[in-house]
The first five atom37 places (N, CA, C, CB, O) and aatype in JSON, in Angstrom:
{
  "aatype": [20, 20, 20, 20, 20, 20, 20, 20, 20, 20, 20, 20, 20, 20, 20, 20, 20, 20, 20, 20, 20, 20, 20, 20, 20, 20, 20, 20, 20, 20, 20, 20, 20, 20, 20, 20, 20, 20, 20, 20, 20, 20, 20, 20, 20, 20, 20, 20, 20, 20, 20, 20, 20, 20, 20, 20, 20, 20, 20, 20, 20, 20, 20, 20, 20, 20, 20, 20, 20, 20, 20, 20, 20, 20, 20, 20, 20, 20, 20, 20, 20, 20],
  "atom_mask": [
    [1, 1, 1, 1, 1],
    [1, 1, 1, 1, 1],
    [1, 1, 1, 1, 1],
    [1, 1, 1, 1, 1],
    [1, 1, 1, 1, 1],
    [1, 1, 1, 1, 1],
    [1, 1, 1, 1, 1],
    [1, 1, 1, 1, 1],
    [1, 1, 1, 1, 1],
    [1, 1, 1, 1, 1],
    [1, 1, 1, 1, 1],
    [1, 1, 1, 1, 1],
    [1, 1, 1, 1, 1],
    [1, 1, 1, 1, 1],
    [1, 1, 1, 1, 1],
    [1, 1, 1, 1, 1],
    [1, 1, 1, 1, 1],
    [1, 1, 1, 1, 1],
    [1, 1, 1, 1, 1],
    [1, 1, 1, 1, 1],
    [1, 1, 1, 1, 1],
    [1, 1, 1, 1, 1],
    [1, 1, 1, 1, 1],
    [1, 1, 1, 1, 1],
    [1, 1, 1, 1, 1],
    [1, 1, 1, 1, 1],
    [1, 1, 1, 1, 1],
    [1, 1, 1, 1, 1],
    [1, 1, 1, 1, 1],
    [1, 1, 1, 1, 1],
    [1, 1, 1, 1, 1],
    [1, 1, 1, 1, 1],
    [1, 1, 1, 1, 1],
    [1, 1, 1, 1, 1],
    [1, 1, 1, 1, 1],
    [1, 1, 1, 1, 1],
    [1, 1, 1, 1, 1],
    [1, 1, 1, 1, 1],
    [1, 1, 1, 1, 1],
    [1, 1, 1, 1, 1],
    [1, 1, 1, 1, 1],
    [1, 1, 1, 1, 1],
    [1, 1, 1, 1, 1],
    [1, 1, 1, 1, 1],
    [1, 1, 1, 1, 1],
    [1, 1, 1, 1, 1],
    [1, 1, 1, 1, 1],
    [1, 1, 1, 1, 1],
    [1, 1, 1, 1, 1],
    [1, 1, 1, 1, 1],
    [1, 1, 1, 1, 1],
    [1, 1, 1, 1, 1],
    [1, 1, 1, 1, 1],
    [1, 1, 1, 1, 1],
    [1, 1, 1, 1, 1],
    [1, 1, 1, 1, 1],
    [1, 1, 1, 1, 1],
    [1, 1, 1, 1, 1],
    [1, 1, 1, 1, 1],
    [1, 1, 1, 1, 1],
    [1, 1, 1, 1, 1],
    [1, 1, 1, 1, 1],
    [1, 1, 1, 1, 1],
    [1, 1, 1, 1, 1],
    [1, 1, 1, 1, 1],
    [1, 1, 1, 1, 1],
    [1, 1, 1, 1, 1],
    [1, 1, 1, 1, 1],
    [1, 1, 1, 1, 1],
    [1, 1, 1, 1, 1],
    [1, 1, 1, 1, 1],
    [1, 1, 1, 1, 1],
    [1, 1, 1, 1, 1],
    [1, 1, 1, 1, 1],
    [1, 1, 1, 1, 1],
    [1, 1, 1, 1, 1],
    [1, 1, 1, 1, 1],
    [1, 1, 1, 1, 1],
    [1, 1, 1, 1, 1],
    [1, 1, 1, 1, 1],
    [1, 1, 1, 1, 1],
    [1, 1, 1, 1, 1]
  ],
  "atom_positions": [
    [[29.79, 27.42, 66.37], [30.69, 26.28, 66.31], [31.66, 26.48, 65.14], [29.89, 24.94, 66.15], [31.17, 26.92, 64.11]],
    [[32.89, 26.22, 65.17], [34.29, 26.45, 64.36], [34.13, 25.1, 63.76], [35.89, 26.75, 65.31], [33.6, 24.12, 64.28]],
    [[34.85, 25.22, 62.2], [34.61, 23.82, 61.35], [36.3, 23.61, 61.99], [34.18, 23.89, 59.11], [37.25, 24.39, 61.95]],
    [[36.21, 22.56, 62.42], [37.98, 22.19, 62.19], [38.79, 22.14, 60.83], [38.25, 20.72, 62.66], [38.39, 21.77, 59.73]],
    [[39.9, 22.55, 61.15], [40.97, 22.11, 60.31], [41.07, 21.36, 58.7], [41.46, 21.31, 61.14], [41.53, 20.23, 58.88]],
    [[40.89, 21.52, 57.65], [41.45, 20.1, 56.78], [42.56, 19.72, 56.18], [40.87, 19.86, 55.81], [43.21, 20.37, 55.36]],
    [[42.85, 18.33, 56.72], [44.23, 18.31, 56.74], [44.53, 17.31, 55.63], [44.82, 17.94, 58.15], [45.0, 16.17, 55.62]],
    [[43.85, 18.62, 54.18], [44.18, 17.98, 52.86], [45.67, 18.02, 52.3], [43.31, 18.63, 51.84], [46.14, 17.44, 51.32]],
    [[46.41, 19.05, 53.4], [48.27, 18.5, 52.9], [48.52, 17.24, 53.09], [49.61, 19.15, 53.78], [49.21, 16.64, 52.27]],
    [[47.91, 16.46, 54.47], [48.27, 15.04, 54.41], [47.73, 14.03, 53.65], [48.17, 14.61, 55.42], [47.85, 12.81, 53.79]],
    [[46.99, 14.82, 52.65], [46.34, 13.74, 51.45], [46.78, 14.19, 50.68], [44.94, 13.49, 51.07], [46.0, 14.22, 49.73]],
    [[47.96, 14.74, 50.42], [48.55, 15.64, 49.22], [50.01, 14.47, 49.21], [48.91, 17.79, 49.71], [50.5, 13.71, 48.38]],
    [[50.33, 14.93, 50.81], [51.83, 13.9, 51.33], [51.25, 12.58, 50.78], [52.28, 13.73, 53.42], [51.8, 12.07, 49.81]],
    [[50.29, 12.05, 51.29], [50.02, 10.32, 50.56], [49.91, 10.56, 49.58], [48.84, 9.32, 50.82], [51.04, 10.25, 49.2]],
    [[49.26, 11.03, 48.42], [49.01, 10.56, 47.08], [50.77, 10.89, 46.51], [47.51, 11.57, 46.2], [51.43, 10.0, 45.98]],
    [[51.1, 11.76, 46.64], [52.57, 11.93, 46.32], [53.79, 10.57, 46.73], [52.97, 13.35, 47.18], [54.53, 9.95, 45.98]],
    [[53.6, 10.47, 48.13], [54.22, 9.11, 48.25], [53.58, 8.2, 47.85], [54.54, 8.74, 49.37], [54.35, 7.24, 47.89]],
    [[52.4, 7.78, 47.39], [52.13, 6.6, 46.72], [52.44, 6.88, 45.08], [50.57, 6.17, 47.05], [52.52, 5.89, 44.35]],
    [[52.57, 7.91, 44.64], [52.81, 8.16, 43.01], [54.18, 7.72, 43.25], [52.58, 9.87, 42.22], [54.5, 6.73, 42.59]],
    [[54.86, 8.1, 43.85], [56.56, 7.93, 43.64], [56.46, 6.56, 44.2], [57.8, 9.12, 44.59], [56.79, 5.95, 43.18]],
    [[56.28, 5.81, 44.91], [56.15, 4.41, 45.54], [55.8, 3.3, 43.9], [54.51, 4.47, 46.97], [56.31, 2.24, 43.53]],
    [[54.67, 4.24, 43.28], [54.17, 2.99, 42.36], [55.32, 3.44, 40.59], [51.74, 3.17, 42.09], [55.37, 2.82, 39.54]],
    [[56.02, 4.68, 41.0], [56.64, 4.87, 40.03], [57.67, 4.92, 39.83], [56.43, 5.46, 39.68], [58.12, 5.15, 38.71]],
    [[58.56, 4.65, 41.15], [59.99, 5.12, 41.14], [60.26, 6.37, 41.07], [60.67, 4.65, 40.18], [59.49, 7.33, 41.18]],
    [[61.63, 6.34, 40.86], [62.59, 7.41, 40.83], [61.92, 8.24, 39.73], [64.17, 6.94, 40.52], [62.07, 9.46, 39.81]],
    [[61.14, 7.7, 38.63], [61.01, 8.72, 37.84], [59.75, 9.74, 38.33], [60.87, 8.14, 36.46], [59.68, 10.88, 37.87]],
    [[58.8, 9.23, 39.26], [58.38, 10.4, 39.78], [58.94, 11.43, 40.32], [57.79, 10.21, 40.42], [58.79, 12.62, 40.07]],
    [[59.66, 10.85, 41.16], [61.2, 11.91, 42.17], [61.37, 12.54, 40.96], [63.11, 10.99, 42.95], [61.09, 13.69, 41.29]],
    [[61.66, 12.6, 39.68], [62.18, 13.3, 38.78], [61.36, 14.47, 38.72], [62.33, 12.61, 37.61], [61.53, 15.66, 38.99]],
    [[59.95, 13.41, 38.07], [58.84, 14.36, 37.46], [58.51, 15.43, 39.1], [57.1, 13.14, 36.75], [58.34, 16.58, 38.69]],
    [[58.4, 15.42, 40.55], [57.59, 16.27, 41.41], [59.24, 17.25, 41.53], [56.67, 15.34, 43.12], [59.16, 18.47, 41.68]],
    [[60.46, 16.64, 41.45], [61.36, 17.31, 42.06], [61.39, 18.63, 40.76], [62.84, 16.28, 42.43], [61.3, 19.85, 40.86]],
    [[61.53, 17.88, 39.77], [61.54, 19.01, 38.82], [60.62, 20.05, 38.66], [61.57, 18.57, 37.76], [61.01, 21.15, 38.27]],
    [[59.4, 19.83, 38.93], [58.2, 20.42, 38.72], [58.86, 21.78, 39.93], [56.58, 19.25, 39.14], [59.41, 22.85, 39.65]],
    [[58.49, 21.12, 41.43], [59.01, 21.88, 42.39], [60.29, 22.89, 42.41], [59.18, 21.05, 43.19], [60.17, 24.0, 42.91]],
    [[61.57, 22.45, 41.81], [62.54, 23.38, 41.05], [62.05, 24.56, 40.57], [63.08, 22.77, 39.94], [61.93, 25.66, 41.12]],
    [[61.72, 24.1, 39.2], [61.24, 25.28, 38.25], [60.28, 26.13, 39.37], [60.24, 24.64, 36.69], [60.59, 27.3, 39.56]],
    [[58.98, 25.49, 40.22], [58.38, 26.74, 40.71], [59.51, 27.45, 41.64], [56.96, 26.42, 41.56], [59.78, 28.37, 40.87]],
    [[60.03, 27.59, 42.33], [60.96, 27.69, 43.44], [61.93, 28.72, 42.56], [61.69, 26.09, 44.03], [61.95, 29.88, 42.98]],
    [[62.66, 28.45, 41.49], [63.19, 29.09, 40.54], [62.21, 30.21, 40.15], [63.54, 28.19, 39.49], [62.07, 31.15, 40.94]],
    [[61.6, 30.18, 39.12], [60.76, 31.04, 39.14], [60.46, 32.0, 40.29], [59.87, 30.45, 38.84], [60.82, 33.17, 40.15]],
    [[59.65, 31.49, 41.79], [59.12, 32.32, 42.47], [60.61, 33.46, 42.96], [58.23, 31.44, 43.66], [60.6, 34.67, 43.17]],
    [[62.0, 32.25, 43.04], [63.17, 33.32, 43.65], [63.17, 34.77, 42.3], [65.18, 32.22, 43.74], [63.41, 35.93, 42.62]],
    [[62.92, 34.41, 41.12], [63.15, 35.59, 40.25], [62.38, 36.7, 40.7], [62.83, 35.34, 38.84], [62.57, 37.92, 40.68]],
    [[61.42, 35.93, 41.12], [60.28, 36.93, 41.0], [60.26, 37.71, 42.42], [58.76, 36.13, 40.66], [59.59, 38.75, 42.4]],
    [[60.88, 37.39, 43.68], [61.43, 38.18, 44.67], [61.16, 37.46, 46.28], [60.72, 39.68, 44.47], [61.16, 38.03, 47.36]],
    [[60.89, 35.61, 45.88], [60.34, 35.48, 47.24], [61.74, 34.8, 47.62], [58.75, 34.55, 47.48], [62.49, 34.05, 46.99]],
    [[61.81, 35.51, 49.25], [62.82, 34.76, 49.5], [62.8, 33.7, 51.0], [63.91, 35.8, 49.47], [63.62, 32.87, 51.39]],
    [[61.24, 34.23, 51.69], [61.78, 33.31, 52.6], [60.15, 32.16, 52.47], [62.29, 34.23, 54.41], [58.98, 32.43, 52.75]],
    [[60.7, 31.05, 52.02], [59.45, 29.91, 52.09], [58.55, 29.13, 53.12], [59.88, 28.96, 51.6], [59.11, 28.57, 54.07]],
    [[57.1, 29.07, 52.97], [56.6, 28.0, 53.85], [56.9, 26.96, 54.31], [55.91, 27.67, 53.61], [56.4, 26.43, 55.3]],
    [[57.93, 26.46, 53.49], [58.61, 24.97, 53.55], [59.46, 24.81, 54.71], [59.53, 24.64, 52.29], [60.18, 25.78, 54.93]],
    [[59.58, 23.74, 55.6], [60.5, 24.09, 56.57], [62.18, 24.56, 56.43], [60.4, 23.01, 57.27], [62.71, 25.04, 57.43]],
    [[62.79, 24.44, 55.46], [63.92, 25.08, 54.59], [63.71, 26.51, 54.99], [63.8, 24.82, 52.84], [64.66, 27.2, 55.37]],
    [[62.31, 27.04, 54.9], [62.18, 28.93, 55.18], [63.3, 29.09, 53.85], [62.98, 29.84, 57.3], [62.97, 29.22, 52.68]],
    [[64.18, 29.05, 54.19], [65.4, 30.27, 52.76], [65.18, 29.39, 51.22], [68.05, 30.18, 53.25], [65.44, 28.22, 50.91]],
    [[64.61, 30.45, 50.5], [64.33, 29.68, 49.19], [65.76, 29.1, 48.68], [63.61, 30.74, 47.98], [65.76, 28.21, 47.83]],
    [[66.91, 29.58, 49.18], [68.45, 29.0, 48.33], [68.13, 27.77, 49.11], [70.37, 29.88, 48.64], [67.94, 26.82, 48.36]],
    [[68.04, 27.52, 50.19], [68.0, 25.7, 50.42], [66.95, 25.15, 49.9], [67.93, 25.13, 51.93], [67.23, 24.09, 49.35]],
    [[65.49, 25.54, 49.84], [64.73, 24.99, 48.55], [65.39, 24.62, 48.01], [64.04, 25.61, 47.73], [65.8, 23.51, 48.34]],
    [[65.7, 24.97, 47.35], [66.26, 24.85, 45.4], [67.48, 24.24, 45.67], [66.63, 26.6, 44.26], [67.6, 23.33, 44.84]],
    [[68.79, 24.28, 46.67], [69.49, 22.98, 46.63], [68.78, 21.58, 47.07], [70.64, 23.17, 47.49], [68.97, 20.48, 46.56]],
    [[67.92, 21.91, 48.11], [67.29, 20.52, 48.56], [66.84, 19.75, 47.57], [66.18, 20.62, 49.43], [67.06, 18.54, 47.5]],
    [[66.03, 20.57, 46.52], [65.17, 20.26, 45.23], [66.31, 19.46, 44.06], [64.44, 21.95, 44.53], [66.33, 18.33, 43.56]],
    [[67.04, 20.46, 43.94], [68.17, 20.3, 42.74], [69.02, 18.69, 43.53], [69.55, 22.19, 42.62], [69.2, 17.78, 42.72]],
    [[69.33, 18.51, 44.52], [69.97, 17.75, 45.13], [69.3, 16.4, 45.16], [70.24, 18.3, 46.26], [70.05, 15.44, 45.33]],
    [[67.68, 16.11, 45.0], [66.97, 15.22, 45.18], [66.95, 14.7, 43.32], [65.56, 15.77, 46.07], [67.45, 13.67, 42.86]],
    [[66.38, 15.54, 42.73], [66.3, 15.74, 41.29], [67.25, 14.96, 40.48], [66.49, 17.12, 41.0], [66.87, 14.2, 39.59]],
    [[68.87, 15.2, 40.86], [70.01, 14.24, 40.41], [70.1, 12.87, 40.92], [71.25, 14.79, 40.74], [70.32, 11.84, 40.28]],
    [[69.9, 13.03, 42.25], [69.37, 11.32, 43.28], [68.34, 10.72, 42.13], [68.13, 11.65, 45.32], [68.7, 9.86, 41.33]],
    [[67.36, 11.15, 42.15], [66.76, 10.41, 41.15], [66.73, 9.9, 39.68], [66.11, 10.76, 41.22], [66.22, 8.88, 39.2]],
    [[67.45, 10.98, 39.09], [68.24, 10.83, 37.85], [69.2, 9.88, 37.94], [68.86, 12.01, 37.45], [69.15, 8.96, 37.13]],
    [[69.99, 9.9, 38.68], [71.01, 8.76, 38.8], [69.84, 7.03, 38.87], [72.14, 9.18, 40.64], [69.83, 5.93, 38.31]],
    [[69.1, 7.71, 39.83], [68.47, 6.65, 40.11], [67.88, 5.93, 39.21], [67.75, 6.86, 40.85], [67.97, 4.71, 39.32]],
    [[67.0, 6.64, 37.87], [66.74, 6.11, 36.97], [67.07, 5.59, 35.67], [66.29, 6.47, 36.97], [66.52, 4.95, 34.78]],
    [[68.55, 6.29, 36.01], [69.77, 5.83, 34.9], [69.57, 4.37, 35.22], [71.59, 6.47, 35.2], [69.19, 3.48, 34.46]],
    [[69.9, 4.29, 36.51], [70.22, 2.44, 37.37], [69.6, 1.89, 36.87], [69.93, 1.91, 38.9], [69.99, 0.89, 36.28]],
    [[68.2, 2.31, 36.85], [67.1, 1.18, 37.08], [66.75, 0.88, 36.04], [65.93, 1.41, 37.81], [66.12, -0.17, 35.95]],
    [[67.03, 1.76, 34.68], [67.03, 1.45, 33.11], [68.05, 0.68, 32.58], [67.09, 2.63, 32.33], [67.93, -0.31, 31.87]],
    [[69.29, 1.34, 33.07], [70.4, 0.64, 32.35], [71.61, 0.74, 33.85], [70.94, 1.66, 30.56], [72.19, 1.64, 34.46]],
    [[71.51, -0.9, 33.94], [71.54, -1.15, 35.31], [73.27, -1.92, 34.61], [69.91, -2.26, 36.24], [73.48, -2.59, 33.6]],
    [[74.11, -1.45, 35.61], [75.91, -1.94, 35.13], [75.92, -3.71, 34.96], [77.36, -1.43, 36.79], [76.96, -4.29, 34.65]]
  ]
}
């Protein structure tokens, strides 16, 4: 008998959307950045095509970099709101 599957990415996806849910934008900061730097890093180091559905690490890292400022902006707002 085969053990099935565990489908601890989708307990990876919830705890992540509930961290950013109970934290705001500044989580988006803290996972987008985190995710950057690895992505950065791994392109130095020679990987170029990713698990992520993106596959090409250059859209990683804009997708990443592109979310990263969304949230920065975002937490500019929500601190020091016009």
């Amino acid at each position: 008998m085969t053990t099935p599957p565990d489908p601890l990415r989708l307990c990876v996806y919830a705890t992540v959307a509930a961290l950013t849910w109970l934290c705001g934008p500044v989580a988006v900061v803290f996972f987008a950045a985190l995710g950057l730097a690895g992505y950065l890093r791994a392109r130095r180091q020679g990987l170029r095509r990713s698990a992520c559905v993106l596959r090409d690490v250059r859209l990683v890292v804009a997708y990443l970099a592109v979310l990263l400022v969304a949230a920065l902006a975002g937490t500019l707002h929500t601190w020091w709101p016009a």
